[in-house]
DOVOLUM-412990 format. One record per atom (N, C-alpha, C, O): x, y, z; residue in three letters. Coordinates in steps of 0.2 Angstrom, whole numbers, plus 2048, in hexadecimal, padded with zeros to 3 digits. Layout:
<nodes>
XYZALA/...
</nodes>
This chain:
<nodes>
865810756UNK/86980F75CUNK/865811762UNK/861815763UNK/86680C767UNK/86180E76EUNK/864812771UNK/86A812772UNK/85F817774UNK/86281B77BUNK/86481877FUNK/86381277EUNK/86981B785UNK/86D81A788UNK/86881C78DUNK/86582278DUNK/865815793UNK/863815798UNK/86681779EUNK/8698127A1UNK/86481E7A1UNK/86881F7A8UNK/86681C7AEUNK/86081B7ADUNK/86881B7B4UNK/8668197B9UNK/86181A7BDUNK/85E8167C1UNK/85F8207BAUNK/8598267BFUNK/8538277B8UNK/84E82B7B8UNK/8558207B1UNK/8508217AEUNK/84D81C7ADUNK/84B81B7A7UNK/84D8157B4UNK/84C80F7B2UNK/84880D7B7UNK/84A80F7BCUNK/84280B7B6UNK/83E80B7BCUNK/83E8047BDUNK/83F8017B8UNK/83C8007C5UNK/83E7F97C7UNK/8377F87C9UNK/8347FC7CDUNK/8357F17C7UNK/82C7F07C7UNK/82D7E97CBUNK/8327E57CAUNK/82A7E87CEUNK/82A7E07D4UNK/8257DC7CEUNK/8207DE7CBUNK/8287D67D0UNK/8257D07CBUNK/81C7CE7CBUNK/8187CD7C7UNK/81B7CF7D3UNK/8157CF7D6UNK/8117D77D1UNK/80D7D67CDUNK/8137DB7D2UNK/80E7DE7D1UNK/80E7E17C8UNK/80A7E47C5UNK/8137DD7C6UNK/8137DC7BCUNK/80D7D77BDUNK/8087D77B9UNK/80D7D27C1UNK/8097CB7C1UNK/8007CD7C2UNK/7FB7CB7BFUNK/8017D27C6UNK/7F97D57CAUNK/7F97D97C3UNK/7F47D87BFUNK/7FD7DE7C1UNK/7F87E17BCUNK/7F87DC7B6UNK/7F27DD7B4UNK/7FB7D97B2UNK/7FB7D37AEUNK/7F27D07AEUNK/7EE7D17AAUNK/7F27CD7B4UNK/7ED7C97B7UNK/7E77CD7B7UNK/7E27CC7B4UNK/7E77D17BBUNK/7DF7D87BAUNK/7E07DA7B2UNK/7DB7DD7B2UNK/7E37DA7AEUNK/7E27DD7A9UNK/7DF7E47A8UNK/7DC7E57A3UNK/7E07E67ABUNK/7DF7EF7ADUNK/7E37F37A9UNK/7E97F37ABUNK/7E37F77A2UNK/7E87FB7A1UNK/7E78027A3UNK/7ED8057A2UNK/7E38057A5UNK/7E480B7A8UNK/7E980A7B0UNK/7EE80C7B1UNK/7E58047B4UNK/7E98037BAUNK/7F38027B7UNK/7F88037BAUNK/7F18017B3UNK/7F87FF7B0UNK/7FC8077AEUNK/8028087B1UNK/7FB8097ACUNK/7FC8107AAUNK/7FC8147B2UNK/8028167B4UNK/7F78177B6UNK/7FA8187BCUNK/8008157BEUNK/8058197BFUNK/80180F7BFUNK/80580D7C4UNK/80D80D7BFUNK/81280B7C2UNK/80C80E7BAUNK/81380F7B7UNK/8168167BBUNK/81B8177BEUNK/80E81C7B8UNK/80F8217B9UNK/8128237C2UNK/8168277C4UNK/80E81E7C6UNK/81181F7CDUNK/8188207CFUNK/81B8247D2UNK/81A8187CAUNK/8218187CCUNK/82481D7C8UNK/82981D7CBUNK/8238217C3UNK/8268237C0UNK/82982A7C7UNK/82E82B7C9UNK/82482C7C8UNK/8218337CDUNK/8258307D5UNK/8248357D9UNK/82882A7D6UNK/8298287DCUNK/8238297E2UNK/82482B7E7UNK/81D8267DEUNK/8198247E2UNK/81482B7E5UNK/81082C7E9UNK/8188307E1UNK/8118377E4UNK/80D8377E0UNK/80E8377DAUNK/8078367E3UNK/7FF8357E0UNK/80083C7D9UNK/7FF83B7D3UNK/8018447DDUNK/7FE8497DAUNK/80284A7D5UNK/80084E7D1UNK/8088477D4UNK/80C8477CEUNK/80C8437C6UNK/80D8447C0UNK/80983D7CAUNK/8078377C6UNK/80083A7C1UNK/80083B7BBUNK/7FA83C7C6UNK/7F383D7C2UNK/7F68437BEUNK/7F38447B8UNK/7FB8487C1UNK/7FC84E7BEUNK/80184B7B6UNK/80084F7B2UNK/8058457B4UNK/8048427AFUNK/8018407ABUNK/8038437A5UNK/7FE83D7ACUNK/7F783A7A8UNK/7F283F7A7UNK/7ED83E7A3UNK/7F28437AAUNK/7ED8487A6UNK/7E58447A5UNK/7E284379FUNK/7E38427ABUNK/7DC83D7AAUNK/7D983E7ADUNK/7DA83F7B3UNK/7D08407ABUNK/7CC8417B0UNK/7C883E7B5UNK/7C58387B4UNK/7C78417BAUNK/7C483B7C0UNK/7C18367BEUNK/7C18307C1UNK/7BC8367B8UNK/7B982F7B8UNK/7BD82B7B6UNK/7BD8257B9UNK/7C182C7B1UNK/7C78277AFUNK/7CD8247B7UNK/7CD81E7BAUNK/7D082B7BAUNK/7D48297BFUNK/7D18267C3UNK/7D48207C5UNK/7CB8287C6UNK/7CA8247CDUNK/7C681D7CDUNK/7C581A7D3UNK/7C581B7C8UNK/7C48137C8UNK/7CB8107C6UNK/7CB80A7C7UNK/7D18127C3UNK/7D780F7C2UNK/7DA80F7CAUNK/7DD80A7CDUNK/7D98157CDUNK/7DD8157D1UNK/7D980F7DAUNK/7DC80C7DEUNK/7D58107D8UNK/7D080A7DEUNK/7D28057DBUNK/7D18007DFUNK/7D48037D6UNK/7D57FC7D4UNK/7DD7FA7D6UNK/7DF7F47D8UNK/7E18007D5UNK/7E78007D6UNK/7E87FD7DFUNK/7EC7F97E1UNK/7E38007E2UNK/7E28037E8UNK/7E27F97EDUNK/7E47F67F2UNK/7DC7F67E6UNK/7D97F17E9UNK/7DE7EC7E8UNK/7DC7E77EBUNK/7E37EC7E5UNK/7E87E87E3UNK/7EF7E97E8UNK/7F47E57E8UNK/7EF7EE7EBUNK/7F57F07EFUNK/7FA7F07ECUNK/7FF7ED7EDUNK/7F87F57E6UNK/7FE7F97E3UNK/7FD8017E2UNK/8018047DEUNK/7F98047E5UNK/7FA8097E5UNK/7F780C7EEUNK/7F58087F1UNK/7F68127F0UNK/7F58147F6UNK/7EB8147F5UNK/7E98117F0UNK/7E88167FAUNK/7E28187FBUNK/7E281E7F8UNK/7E48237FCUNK/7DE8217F2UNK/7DE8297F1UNK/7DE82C7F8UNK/7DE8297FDUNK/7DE8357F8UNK/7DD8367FEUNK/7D48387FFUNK/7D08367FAUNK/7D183C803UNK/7CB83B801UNK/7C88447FEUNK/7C9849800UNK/7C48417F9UNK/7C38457F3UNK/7BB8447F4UNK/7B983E7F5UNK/7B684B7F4UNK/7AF8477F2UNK/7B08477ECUNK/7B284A7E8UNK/7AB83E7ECUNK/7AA8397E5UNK/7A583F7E0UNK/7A38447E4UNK/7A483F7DBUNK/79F8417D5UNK/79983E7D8UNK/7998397DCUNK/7938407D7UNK/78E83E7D8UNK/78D8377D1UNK/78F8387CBUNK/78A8327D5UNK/78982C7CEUNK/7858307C8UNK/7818347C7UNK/78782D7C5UNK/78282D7BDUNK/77B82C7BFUNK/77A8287C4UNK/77682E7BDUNK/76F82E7BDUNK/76C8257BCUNK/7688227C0UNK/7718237B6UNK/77081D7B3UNK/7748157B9UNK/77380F7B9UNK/7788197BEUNK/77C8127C1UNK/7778127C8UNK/77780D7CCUNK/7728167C9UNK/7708157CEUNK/76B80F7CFUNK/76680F7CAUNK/76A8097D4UNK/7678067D5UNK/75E8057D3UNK/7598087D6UNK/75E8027CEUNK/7558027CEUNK/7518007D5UNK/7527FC7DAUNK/74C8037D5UNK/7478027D9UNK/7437FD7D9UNK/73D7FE7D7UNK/7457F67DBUNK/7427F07D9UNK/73D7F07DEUNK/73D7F27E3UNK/7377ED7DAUNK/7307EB7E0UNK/72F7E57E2UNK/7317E17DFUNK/72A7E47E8UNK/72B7DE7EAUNK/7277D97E2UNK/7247D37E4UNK/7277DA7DEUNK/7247D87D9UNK/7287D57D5UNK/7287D07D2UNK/72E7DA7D5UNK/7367D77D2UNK/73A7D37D5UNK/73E7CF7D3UNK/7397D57DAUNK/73D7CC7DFUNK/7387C87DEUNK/73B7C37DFUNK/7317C57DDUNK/72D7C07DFUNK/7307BF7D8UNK/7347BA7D8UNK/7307C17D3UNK/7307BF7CBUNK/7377BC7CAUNK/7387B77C7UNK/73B7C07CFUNK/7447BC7D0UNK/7457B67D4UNK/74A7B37D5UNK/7407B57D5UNK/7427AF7DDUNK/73F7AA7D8UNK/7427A47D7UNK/7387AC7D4UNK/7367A67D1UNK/7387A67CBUNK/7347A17C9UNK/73A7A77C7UNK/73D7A77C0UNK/7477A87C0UNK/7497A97BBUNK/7497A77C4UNK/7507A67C4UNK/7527A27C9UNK/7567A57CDUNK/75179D7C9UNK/7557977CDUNK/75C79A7CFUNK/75C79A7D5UNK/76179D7CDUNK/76679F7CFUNK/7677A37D5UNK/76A7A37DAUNK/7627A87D2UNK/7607AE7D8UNK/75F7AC7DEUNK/7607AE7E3UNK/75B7A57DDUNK/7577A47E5UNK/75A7A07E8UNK/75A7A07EEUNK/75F79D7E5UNK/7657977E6UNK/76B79D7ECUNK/76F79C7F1UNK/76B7A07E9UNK/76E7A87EEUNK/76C7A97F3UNK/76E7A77F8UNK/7677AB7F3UNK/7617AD7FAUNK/7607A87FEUNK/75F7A9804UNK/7607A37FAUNK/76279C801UNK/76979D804UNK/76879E80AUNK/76F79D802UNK/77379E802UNK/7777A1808UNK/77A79F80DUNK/7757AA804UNK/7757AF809UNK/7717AE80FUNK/7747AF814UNK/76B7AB810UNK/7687AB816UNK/76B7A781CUNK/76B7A8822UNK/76E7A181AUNK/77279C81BUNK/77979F81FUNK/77B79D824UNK/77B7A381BUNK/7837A581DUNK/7827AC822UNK/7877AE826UNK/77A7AE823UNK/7797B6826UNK/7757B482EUNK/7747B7833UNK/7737AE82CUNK/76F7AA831UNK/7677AD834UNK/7667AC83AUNK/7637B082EUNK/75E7B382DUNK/7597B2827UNK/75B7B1821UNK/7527B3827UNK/74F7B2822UNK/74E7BB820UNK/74E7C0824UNK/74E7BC818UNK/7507C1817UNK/7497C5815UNK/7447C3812UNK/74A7CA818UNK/7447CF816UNK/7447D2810UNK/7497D380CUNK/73D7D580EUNK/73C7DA806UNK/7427DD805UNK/7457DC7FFUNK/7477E180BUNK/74C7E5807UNK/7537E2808UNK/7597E4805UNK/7507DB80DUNK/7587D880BUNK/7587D5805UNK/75E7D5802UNK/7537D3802UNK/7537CF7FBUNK/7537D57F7UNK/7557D47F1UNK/7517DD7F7UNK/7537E07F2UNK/7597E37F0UNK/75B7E67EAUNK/75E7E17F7UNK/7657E37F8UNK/7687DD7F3UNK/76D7DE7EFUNK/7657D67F4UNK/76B7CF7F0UNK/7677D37E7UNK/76A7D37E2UNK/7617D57E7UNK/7627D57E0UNK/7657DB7DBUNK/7667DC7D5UNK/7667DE7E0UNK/7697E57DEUNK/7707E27DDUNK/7737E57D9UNK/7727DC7E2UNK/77B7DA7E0UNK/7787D87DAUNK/7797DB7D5UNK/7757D37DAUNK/7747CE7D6UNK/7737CF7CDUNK/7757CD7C8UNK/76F7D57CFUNK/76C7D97C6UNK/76F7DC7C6UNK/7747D97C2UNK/76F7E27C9UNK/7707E97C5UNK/7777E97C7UNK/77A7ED7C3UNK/77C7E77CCUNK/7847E67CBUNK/7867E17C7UNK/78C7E27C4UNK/7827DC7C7UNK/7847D57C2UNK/78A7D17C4UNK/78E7CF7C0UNK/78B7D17CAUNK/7907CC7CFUNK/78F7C77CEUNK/78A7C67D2UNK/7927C07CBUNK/7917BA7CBUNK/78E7B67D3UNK/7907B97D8UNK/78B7B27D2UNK/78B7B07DBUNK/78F7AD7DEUNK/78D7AC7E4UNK/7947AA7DDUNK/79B7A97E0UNK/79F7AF7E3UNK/7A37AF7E8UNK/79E7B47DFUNK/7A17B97E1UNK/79C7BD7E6UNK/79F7C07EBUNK/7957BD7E5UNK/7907BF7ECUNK/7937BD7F0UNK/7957C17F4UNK/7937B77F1UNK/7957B17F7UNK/79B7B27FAUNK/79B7B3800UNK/7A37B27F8UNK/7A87B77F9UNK/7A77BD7FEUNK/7AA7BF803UNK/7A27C17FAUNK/7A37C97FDUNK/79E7C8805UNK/7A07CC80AUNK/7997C3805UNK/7967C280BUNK/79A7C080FUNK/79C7C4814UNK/79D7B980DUNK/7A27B8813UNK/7A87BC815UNK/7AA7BB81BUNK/7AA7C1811UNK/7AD7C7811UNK/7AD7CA815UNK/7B17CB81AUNK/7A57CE815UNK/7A17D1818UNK/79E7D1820UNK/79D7D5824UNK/79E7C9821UNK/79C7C6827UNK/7A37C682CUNK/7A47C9831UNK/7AA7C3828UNK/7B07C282EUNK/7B07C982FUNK/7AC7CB834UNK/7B37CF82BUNK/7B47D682DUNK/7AE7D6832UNK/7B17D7838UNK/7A87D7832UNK/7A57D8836UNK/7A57D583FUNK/7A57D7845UNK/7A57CF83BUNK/7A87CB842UNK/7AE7CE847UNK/7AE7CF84DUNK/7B27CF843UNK/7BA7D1845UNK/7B87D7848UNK/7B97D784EUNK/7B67DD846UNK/7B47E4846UNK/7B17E384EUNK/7B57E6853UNK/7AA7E084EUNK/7A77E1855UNK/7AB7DA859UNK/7A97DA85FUNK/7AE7D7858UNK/7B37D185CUNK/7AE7CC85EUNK/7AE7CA864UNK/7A97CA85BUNK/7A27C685CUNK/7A27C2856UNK/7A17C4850UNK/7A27B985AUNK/7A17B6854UNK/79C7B5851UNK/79B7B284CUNK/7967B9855UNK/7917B7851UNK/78E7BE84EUNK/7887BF84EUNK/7917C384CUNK/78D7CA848UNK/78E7C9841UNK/7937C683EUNK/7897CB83DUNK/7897C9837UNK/7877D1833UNK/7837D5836UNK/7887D282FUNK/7877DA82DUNK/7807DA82BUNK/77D7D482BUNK/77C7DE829UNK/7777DF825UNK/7777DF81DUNK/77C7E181AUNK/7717DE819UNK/7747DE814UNK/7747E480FUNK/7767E4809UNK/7717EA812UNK/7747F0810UNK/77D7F3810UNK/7817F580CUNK/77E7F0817UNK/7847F0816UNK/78B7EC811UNK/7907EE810UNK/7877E580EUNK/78A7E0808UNK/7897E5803UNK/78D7E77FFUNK/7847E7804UNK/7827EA7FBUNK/7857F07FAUNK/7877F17F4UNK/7887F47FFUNK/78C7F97FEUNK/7947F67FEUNK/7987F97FAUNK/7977F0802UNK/79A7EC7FFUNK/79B7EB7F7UNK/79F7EC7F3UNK/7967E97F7UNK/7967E67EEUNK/7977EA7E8UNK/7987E87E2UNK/7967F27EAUNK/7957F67E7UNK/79D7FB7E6UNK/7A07FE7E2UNK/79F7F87EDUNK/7A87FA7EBUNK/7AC7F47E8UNK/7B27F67E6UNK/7AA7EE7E8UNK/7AC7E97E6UNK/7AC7EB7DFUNK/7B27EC7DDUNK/7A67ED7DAUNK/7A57EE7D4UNK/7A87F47D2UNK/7AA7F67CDUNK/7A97F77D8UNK/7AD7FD7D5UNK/7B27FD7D3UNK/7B48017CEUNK/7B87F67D7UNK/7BE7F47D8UNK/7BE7F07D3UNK/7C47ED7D3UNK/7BA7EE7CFUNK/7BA7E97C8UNK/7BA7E07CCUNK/7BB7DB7C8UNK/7B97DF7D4UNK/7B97D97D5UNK/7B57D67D2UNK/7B47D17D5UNK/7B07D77CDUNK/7AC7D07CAUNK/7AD7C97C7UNK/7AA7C67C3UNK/7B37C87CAUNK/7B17BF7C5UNK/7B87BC7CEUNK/7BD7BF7D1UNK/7B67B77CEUNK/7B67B37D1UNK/7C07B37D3UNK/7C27B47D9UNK/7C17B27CFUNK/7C97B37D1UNK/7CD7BB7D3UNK/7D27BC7D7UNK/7CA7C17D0UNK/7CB7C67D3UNK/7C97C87DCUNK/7CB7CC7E0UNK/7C47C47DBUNK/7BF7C37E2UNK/7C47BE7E6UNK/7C77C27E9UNK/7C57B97E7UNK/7CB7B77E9UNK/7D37B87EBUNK/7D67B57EFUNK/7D57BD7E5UNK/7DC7C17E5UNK/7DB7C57ECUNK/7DF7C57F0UNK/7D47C87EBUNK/7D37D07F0UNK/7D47CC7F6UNK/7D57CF7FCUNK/7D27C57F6UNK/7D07C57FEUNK/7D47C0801UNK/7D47C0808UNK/7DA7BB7FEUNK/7E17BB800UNK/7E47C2802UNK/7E77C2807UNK/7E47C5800UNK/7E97CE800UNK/7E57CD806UNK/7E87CA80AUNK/7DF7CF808UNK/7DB7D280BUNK/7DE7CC813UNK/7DF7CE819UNK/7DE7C6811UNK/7DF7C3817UNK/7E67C3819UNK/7E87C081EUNK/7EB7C7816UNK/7F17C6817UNK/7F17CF81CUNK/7F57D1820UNK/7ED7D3819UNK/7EE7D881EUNK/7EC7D7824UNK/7EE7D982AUNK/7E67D2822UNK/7E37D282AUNK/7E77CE830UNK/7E77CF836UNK/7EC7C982CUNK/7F27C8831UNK/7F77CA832UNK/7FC7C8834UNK/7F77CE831UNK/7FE7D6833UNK/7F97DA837UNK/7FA7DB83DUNK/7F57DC835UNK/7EF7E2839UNK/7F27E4841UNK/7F47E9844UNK/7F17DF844UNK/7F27E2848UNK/7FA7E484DUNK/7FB7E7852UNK/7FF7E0847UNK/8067E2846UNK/8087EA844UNK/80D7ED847UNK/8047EC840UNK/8027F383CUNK/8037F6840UNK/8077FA841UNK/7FC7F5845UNK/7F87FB848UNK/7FC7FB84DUNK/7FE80184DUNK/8007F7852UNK/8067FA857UNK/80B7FB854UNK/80F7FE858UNK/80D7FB84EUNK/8137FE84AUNK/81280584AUNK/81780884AUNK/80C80984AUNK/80B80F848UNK/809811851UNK/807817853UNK/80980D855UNK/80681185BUNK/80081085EUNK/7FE814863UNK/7FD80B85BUNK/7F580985DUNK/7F8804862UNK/7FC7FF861UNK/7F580786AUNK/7F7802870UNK/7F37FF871UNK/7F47F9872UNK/7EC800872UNK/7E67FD874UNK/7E57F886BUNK/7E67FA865UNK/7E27F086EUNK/7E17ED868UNK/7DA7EE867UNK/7D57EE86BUNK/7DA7EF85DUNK/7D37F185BUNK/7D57EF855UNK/7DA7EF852UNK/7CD7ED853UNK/7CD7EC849UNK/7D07F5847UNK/7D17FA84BUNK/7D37F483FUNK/7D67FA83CUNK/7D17FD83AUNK/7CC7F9839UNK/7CF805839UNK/7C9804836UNK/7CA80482EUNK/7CF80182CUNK/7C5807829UNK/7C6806821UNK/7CC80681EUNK/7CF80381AUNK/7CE80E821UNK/7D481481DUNK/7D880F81FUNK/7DC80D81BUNK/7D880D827UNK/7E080A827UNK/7E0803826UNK/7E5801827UNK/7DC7FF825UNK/7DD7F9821UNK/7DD7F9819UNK/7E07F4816UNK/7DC7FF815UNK/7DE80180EUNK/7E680180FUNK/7EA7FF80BUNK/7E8804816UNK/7F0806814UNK/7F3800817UNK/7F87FE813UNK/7F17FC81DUNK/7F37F681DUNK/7F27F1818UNK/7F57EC818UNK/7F07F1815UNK/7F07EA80FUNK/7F47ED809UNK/7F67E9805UNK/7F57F3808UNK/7FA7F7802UNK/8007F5806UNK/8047F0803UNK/8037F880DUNK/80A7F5810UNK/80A7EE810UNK/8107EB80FUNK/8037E9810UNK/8057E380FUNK/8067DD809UNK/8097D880AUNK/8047E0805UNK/8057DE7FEUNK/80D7E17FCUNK/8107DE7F7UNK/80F7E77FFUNK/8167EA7FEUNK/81C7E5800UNK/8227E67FFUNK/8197DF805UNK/81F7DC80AUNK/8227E280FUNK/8287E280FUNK/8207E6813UNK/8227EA815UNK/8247E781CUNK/81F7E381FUNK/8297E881EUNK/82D7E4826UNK/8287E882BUNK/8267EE82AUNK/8277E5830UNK/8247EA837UNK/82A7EF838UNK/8287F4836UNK/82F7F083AUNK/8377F2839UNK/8377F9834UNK/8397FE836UNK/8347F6830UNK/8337FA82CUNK/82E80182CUNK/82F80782BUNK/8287FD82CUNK/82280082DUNK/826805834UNK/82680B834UNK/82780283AUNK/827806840UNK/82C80E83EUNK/82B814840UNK/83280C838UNK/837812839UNK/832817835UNK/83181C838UNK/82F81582FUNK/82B81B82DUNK/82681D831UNK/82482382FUNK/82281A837UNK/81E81D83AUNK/82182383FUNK/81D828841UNK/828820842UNK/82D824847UNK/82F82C841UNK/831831844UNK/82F82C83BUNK/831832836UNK/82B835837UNK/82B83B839UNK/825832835UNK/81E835836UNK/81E83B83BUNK/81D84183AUNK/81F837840UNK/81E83A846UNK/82283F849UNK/82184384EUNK/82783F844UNK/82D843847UNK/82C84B841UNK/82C851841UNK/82B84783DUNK/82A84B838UNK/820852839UNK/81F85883AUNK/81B84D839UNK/81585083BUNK/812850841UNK/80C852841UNK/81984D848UNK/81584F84EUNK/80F84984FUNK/80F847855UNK/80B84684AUNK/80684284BUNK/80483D845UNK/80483E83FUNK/802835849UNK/803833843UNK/7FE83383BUNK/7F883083BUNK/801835836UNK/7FE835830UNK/7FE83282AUNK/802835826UNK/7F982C829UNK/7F8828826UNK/7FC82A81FUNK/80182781EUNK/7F982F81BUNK/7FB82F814UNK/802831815UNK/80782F812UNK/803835819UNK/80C836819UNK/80F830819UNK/81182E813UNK/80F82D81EUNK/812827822UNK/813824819UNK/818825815UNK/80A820817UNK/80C81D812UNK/81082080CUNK/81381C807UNK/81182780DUNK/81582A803UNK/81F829807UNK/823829803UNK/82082780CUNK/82582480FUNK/82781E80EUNK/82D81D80EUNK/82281980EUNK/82181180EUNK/822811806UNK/82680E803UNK/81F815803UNK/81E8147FBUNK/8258157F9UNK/8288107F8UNK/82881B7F9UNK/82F81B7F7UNK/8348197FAUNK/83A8197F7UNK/834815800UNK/83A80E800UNK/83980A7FDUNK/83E8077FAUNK/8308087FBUNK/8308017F8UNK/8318027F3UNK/8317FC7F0UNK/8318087EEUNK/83480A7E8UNK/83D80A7E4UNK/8408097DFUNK/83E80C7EDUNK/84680D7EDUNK/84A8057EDUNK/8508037ECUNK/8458007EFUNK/8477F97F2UNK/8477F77F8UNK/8487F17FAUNK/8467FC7FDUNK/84A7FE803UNK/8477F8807UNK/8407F9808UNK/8487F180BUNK/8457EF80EUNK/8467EB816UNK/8427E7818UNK/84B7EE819UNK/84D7F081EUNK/8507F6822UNK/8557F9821UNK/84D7F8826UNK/85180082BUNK/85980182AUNK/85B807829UNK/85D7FD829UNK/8637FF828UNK/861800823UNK/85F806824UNK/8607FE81BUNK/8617FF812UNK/85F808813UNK/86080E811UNK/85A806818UNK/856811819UNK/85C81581BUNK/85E81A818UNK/85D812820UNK/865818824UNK/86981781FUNK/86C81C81DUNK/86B81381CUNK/872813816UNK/86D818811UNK/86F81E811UNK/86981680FUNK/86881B806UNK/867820809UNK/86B824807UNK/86282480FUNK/86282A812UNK/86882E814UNK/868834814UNK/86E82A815UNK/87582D816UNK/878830812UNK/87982D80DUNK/87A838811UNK/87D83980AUNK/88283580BUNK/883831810UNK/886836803UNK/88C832801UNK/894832805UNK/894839804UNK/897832807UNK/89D83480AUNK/89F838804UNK/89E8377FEUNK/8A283D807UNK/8A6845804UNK/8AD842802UNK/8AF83E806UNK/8B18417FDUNK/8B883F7FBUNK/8BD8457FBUNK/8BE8487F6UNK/8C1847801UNK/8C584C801UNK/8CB84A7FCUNK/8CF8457FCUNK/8CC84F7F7UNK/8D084F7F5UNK/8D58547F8UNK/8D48597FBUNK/8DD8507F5UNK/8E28527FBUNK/8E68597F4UNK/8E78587EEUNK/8E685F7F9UNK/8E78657F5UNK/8EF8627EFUNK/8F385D7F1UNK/8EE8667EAUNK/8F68657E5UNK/8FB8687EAUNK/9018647EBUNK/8FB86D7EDUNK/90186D7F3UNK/90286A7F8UNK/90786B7FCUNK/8FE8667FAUNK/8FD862801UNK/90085C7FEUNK/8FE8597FAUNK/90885A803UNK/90A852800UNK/90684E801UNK/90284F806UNK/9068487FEUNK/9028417FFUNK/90383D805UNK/8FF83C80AUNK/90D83B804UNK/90E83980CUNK/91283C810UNK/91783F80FUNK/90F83C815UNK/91183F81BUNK/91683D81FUNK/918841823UNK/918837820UNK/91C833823UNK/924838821UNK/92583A81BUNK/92883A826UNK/92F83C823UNK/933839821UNK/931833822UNK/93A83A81DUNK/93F83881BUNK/943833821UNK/944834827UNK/94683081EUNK/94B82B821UNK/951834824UNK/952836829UNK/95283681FUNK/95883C820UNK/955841823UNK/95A845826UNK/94E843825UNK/94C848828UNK/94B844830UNK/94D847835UNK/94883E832UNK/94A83B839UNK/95083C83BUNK/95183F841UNK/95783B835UNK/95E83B838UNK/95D84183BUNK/95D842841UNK/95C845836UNK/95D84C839UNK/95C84F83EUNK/95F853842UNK/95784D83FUNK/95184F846UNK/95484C84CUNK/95684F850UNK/95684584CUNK/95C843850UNK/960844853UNK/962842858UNK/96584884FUNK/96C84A851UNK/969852853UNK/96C854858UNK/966856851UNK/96585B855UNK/96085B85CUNK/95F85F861UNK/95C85485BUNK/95D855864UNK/961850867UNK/96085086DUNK/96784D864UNK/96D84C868UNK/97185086CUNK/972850871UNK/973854866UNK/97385B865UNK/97186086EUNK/974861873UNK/96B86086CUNK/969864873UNK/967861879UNK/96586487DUNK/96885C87AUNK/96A85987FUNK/96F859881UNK/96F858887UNK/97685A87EUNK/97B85887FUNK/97D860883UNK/980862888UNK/97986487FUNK/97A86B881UNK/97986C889UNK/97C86E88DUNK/973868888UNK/96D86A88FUNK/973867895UNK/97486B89AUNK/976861894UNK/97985C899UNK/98186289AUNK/9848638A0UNK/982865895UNK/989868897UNK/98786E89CUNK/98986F8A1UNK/98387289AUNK/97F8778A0UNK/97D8768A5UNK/97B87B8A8UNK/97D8718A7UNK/97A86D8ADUNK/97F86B8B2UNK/97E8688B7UNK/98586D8AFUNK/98D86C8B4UNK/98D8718B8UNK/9928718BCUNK/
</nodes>
């Protein structure tokens, strides 16, 4: 015989993000994010289920993170890397061997140079093989994180012609691999999402109080593209910013966001749905066993009441002689 499923033991998953974890095939991310909802979206309740250790959690959760289904951890220092993930020390001996024995390789470095608008020096080329080797990024997907790497930059300094360095790609590349973006359609997933925060962005940043226009910086384009992938209303976005405020005096990203989570848990997706579920329930007075139902009098108690003020008036009028 099946249990009897209560109301408050049935958790509600949006189609989109059965589809994103389906599609990443992630089963720890999967695990978290059950665990989230289960927790109503409190981080310290969820990891406090799972009983998992950081190296387990914190790559489930940046994946979660990268999909805009779960928040931005808050900030923890990371573990020092393993001895073995850290980058080799390639020589200019290993790139001349790469440039000339891997057509592939060098088919990139034309590439990159092309898209950065520079000829690349010893440690720009030690930076493309560090993606190249020792991360094992296909080059479609190189080429993605560059053009990636180039708009943000652009947008950031508002200049269409700044192009990053490629110290700073390869530190790109290295939270990419972090976030499991290696193959070409996950690389594409991230940067639809990624393009849909950046047209809200600057929607966001006056929703919470930013009056002067400015790119978001990291933290807050992590929470923008989480609210964005949520479908969250500007409407929306602004009441929890106005609770924020009211509640911490000033505004605070992870608060704000553990508010935006539990509407979008609750379904809630307009300001009225908040003011009605935030309402308690109306009180049902019941009417005491001695207190009558109806209050209206009798036909025979009117009469009554009638003839005794005919009654005194007739009095009133004879005293008045």
């Amino acid at each position: 015989m099946s249990a009897l499923l209560l109301p408050n033991e049935i958790l509600s998953m949006s189609a989109q993000a059965a589809r994103l974890l389906v599609e990443y095939g992630d089963g720890d991310g999967a695990l978290l994010y059950l665990a989230l909802l289960e927790c109503g979206g409190d981080g310290d309740k969820a990891t406090a289920r799972l009983h998992w250790e950081d190296g387990r959690l914190r790559p489930a959760w940046e994946r979660l993170a990268a999909l805009g289904l779960a928040p931005p951890r808050p900030d923890t220092p990371a573990p020092p890397p393993p001895q073995d993930s850290r980058p080799p020390e390639y020589t200019r001996g290993d790139i001349a061997a790469a440039l000339d024995r891997e057509p592939v390789f060098q088919g990139l470095c034309r590439e990159l140079e092309g898209m950065l608008g520079r000829v690349f020096t010893d440690n720009d080329l030690r930076c493309v093989y560090t993606i190249y080797d020792h991360l094992g990024l296909p080059s479609e997907v190189i080429l993605l994180l560059t053009g990636f790497a180039i708009s943000r930059e652009r947008r950031q300094k508002n200049s269409p012609a700044a192009c990053p360095r490629m110290p700073a790609i390869q530190r790109e590349a290295f939270k990419w691999k972090r976030l499991g973006l290696d193959t070409l359609e996950r690389a594409e997933d991230y940067l639809r999402r990624q393009e849909a925060a950046d047209a809200r962005e600057w929607e966001i940043l006056q929703a919470v109080g930013v009056t002067e226009r400015r790119p978001a910086v990291e933290k807050e384009r992590e929470y923008i593209a989480a609210w964005t992938d949520m479908g969250l209303s500007g409407e929306l976005i602004r009441m929890a910013y106005e609770r924020t405020v009211y509640q911490k005096k000033a505004m605070n990203w992870p608060y704000m966001n553990k508010i935006l989570q539990s509407w979008h848990g609750a379904g809630y997706k307009t300001p009225a749905q908040v003011e009605a579920g935030d309402r308690p329930p109306k009180r049902q007075v019941q009417p005491s066993k001695n207190q009558p139902r109806d209050f209206q009098p009798s036909p025979e108690r009117i009469q009554k009441n009638n003839d005794w003020l005919d009654q005194f008036l007739a009095e009133q009028q004879k005293g008045g002689k």
